[in-house]
BAPA-776393 format. One line per 5 residues: number of its first residue (from 1); their letters; for each residue z, y, x of C-alpha. Coordinates in steps of 0.02 Angstrom, whole numbers. Example, Ala and Ser with C-alpha at 12.3 -4.5 7.8 and 13.67 -1.06 7.14 Angstrom:
# residues 2
1	as	390,-225,615 ~ 357,-53,684
***
This chain:
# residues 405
1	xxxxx	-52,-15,-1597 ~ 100,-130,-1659 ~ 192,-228,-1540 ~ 189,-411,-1562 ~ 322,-452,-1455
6	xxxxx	448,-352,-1600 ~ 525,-484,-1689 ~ 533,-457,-1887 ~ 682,-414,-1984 ~ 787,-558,-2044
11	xxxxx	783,-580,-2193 ~ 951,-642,-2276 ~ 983,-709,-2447 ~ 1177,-724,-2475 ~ 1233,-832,-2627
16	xxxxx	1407,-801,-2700 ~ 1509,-839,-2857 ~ 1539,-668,-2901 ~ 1535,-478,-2844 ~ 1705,-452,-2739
21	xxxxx	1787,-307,-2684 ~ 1802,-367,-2486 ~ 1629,-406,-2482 ~ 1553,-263,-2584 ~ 1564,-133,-2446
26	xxxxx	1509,-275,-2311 ~ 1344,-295,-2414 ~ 1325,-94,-2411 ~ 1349,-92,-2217 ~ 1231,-247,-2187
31	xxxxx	1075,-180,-2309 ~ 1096,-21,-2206 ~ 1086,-104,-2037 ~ 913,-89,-1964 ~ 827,-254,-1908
36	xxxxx	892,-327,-2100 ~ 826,-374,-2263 ~ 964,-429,-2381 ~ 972,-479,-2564 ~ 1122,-540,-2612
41	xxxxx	1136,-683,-2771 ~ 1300,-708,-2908 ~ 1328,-824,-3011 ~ 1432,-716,-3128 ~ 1452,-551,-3145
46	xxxxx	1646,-570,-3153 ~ 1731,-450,-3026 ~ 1584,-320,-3083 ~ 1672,-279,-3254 ~ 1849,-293,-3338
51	xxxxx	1917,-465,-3334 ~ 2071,-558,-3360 ~ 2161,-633,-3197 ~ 2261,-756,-3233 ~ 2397,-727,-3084
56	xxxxx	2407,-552,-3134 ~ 2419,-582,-3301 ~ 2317,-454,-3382 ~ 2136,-369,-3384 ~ 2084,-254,-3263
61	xxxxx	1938,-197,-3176 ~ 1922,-135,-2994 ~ 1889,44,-2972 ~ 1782,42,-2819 ~ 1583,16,-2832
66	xxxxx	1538,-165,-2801 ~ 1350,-163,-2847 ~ 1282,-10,-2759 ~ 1215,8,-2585 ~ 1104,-134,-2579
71	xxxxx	991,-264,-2682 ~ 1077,-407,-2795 ~ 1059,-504,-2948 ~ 1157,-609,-3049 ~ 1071,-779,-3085
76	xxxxx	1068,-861,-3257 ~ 1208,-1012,-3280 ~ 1219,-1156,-3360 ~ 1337,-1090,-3494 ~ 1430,-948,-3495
81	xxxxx	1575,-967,-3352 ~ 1729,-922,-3403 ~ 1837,-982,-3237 ~ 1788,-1004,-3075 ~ 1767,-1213,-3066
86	xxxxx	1635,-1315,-2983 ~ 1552,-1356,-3120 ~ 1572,-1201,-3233 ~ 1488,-1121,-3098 ~ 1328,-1193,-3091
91	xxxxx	1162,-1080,-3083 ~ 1013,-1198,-3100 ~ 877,-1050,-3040 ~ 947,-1029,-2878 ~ 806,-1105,-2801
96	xxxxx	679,-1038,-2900 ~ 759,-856,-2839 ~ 752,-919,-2668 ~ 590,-980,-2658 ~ 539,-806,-2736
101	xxxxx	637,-706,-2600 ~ 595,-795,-2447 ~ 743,-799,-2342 ~ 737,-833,-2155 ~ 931,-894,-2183
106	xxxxx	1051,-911,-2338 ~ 1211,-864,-2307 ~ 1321,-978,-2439 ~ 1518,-927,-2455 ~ 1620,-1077,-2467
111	xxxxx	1570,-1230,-2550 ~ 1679,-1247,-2719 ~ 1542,-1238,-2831 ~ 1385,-1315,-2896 ~ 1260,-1183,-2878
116	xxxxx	1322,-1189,-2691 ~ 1276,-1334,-2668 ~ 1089,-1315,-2753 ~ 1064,-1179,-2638 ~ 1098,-1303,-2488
121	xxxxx	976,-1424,-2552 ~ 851,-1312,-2578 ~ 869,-1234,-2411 ~ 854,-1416,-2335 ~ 719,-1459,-2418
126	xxxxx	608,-1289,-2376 ~ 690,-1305,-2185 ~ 779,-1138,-2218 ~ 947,-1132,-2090 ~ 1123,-1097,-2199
131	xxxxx	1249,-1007,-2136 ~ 1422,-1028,-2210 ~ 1543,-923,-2219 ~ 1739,-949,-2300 ~ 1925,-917,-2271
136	xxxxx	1958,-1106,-2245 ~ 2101,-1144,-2119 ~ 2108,-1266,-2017 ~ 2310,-1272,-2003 ~ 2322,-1306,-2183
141	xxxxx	2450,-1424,-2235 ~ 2406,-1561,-2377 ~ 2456,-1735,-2453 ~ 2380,-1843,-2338 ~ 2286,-1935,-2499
146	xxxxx	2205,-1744,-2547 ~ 2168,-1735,-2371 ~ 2075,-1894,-2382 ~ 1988,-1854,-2534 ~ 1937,-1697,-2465
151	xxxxx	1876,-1744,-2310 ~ 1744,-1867,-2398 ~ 1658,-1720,-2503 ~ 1694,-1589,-2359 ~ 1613,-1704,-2229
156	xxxxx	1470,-1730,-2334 ~ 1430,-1546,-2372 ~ 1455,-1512,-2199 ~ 1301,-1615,-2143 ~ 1192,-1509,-2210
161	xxxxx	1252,-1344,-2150 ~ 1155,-1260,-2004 ~ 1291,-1138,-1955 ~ 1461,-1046,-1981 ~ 1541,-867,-1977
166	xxxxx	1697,-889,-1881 ~ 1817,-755,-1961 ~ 1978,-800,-1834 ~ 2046,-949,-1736 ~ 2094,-1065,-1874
171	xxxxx	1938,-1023,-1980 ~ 1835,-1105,-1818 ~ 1967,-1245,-1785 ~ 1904,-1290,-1971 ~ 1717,-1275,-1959
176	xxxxx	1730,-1378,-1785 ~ 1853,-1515,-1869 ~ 1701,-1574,-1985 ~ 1580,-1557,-1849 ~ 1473,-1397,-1859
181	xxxxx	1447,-1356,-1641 ~ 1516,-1235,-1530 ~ 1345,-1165,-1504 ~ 1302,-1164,-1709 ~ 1470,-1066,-1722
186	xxxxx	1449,-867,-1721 ~ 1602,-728,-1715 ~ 1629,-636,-1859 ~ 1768,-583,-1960 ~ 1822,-537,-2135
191	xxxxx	1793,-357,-2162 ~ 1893,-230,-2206 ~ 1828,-74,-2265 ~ 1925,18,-2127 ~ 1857,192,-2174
196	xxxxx	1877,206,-2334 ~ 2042,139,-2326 ~ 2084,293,-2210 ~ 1982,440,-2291 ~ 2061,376,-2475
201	xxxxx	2234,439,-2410 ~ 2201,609,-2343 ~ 2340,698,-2246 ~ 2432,534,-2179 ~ 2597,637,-2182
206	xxxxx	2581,711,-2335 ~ 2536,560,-2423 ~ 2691,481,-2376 ~ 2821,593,-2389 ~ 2734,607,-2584
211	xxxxx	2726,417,-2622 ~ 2917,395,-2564 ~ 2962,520,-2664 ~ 2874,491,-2798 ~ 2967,288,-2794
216	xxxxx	3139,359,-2715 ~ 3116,287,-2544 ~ 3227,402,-2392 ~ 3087,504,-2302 ~ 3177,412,-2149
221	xxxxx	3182,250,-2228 ~ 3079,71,-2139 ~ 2970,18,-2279 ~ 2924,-161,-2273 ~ 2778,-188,-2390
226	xxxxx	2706,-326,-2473 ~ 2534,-295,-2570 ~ 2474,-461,-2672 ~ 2511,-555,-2811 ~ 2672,-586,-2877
231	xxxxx	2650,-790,-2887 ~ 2778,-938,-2814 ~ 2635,-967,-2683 ~ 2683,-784,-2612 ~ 2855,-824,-2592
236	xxxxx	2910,-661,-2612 ~ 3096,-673,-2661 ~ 3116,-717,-2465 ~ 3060,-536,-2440 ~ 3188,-483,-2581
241	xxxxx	3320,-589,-2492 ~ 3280,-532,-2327 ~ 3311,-341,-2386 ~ 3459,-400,-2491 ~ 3529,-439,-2298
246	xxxxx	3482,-260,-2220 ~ 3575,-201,-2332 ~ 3719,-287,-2296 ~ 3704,-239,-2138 ~ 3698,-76,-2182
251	xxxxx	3510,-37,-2114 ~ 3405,84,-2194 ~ 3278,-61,-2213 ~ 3170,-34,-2394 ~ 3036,-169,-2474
256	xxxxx	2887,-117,-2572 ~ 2810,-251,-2681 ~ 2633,-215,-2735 ~ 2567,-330,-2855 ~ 2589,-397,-3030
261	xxxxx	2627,-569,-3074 ~ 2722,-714,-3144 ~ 2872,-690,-3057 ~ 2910,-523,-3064 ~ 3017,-554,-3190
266	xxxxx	3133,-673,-3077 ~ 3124,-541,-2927 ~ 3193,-387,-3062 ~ 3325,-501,-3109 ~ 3376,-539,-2950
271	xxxxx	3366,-354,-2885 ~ 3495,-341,-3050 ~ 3609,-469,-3017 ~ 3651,-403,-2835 ~ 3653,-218,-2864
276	xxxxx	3507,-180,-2740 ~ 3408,-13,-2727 ~ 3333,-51,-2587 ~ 3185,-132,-2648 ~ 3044,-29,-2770
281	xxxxx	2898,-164,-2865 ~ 2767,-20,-2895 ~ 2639,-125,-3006 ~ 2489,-157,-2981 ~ 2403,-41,-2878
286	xxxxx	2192,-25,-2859 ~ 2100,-27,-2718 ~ 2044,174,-2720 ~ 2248,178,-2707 ~ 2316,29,-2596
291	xxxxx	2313,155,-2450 ~ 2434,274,-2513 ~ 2531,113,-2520 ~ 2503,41,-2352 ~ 2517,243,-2276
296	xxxxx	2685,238,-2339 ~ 2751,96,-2260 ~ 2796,48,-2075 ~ 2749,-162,-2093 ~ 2689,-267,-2192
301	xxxxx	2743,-441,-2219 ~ 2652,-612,-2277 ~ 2785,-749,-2340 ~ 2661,-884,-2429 ~ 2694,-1073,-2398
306	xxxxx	2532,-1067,-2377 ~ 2379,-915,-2368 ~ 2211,-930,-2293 ~ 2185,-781,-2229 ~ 2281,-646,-2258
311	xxxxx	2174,-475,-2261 ~ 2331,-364,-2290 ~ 2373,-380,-2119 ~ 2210,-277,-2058 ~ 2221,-149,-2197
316	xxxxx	2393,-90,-2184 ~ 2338,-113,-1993 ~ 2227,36,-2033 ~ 2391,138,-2036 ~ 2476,63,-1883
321	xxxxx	2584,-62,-1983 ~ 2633,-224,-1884 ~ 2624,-401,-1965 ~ 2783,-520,-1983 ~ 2705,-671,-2061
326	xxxxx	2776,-852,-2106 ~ 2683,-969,-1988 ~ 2576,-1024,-2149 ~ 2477,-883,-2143 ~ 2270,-911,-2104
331	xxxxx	2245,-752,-1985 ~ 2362,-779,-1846 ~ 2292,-819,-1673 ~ 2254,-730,-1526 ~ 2071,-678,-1588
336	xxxxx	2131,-647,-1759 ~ 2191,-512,-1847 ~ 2382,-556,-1824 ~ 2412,-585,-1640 ~ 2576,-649,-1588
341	xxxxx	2676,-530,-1483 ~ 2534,-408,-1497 ~ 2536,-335,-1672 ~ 2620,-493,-1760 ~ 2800,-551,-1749
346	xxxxx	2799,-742,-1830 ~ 2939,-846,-1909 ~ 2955,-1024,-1976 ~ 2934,-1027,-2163 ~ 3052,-1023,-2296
351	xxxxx	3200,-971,-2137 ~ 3254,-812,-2206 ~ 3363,-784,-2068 ~ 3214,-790,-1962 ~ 3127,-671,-2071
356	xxxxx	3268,-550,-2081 ~ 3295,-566,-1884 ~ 3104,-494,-1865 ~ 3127,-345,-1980 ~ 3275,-296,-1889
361	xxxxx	3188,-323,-1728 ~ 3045,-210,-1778 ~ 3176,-88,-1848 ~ 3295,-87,-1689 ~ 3161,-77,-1560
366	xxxxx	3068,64,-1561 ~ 2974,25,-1405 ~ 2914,-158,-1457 ~ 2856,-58,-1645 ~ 2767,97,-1562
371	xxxxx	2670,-38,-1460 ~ 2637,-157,-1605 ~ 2582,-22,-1710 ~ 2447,60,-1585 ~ 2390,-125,-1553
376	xxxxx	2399,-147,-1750 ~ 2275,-11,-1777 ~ 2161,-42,-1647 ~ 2154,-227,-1703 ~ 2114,-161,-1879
381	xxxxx	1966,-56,-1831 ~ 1889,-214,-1747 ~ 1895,-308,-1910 ~ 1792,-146,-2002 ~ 1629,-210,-2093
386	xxxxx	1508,-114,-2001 ~ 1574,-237,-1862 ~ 1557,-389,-1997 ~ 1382,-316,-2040 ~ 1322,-328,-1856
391	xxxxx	1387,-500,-1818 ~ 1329,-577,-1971 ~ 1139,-512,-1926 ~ 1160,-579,-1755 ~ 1222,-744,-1817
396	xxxxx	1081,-742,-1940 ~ 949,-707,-1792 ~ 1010,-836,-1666 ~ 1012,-964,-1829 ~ 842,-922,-1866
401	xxxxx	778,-949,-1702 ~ 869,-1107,-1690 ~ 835,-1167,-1856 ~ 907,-1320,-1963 ~ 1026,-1445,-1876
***
């Protein structure tokens, strides 16, 4: 005899622009969690095959499955979309699939595109809850007349969202500022695949000793790293500078810069023009690789002027690196991923004396870095997507019992 009082698995519909490599292993741990029927949507199947990336400045293709694990399909578009705008990105069957799947929520990610908002209004109009989930931070720093234009097509989206993944401290400052409330906001975080990220690297030692030999980095040797693109955003010639300083201070204080871009070409030159060997740009590195990368280093550091998250600071967390971040960065609160004076050390943007000051600090103290690396690991298992996977079906559950706003 079935029991009536067992509720039903959710059933969750997730629409996205494209297959990503964050989210990939997410969708693998969610379709595998009991109590959960997923399908996730596309738009485009760019992400899923060899593209060009305009930051990067070449093709490439990531080298870790992102369509296995659990069920998906790309929808037909408009026309074929070659960047990611709103209205390139417009897939006029999403409700039609919808309708066909019949999802007891639709998670949406973000709202920068058309199809996004189709599969709002269809979930409105069949009294279907949405549940949104994005990187958005609420410390961001505009024009005030782009804030104002914002606002008007933010606010109006936001009326017709039922609920929202909160993936840190700023990311729910943001989804309260346009009015979603406290009890339509549910915990989450953006995942990390923490254990693949560990198993890729092997022998931890090993692994290290290799890579710094491999780039001529001292076995004894502090390795700041930087993984990202190489783009003015990034600001990493205040890294460059920063190590430029160690140096002068005689500190065995090295930077690893992990990412292709635009202005690599400014950073070699300026590595030239002062003599420094203290500072190695490896290239672009994939994601089966990025934790040889992170294994051989002892922090990792954020500069942007402005980032809104920052999801290096959890993965090289996975290997007990602490965070020094410009105070732009998205993921630094107390329930984040970068916690001041826990596993983050913070400094005002663009002060490179600042900067410097917290590498050396990190370097000097070996007390304050064996205590921020523990917490930095620790912190980075929390943010692991089997984690993400169970909050997301528990926000999806509470939404569906509560239904549309």
């Amino acid at each position: 005899m079935s029991d009536s009082s067992v509720e039903a698995p959710t059933r969750i519909a997730i629409v996205v622009s494209h297959p990503i490599q964050y989210f990939a292993p997410w969708y693998r741990a969610l379709a595998s969690t009991p109590g959960v029927v997923l399908k996730v949507f596309f738009c485009c199947k760019r992400g899923a095959e060899t593209y060009y990336d305009r930051d990067f400045g070449s093709e490439f293709k990531w080298d870790i499955p992102l369509l296995e694990g659990y069920d998906w399909q790309f929808m037909t578009s408009r026309k074929e979309i070659k960047s990611l705008t709103f209205w390139e990105v417009d897939n006029p069957n999403v409700g039609e699939l919808l309708a066909e799947f019949h999802p007891d929520v639709v998670q949406i990610h973000g709202y920068a595109y058309r199809t996004i908002w189709r599969a709002v209004r269809w979930s409105r109009r069949n009294r279907v809850p949405t549940l949104l989930s994005s990187d958005s931070n609420g410390t961001a720093r505009r024009a005030y007349w782009k804030r104002a234009a914002k606002a008007v097509i933010v606010n109006l989206f936001y009326r017709h969202v039922d609920g929202a993944l909160c993936c840190g401290d700023n990311n729910r400052k943001y989804h309260k500022q346009y009015g979603i409330p406290d009890v339509r906001l549910f915990a989450s975080t953006m995942p990390i695949d923490y254990k693949r990220l560990v198993a890729s690297v092997g022998d931890v030692a090993e692994t290290r000793r290799l890579f710094r030999q491999k780039y001529g980095i001292p076995g004894d040797a502090f390795v700041v790293i930087y993984a990202g693109k190489l783009i003015p955003l990034k600001c990493t010639l205040h890294l460059v500078e920063s190590m430029r300083r160690c140096a002068l201070q005689g500190l065995n204080v090295w930077g690893l810069l992990v990412g292709e871009g635009s202005e690599r070409e400014a950073l070699e030159a300026f590595i030239a023009e002062h003599k420094m060997n203290n500072v190695v740009l490896s290239g672009f590195v994939n994601q089966s690789s990025i934790g040889k990368c992170y294994a051989a280093s002892d922090a990792v550091a954020l500069m942007s002027w402005w980032e809104p998250k920052g999801l290096t600071v959890p993965e090289a967390g996975c290997f007990g690196c602490p965070a020094i971040l410009s105070d732009r960065v998205g993921c630094i609160g107390p329930n984040d991923s970068a916690r001041p004076g826990e596993n983050a050390l913070v400094y005002p943007w663009s002060d490179i004396d600042a900067l410097t000051n917290c590498i050396v600090r990190l370097y000097k103290d070996h007390s304050l870095y064996c205590s921020m690396s523990k917490a930095a690991q620790t912190i980075a298992e929390s943010q692991d997507i089997a984690v993400a996977a169970l909050q997301l079906k528990e926000a999806a559950l509470q939404l569906k019992r509560m239904g549309c706003r």
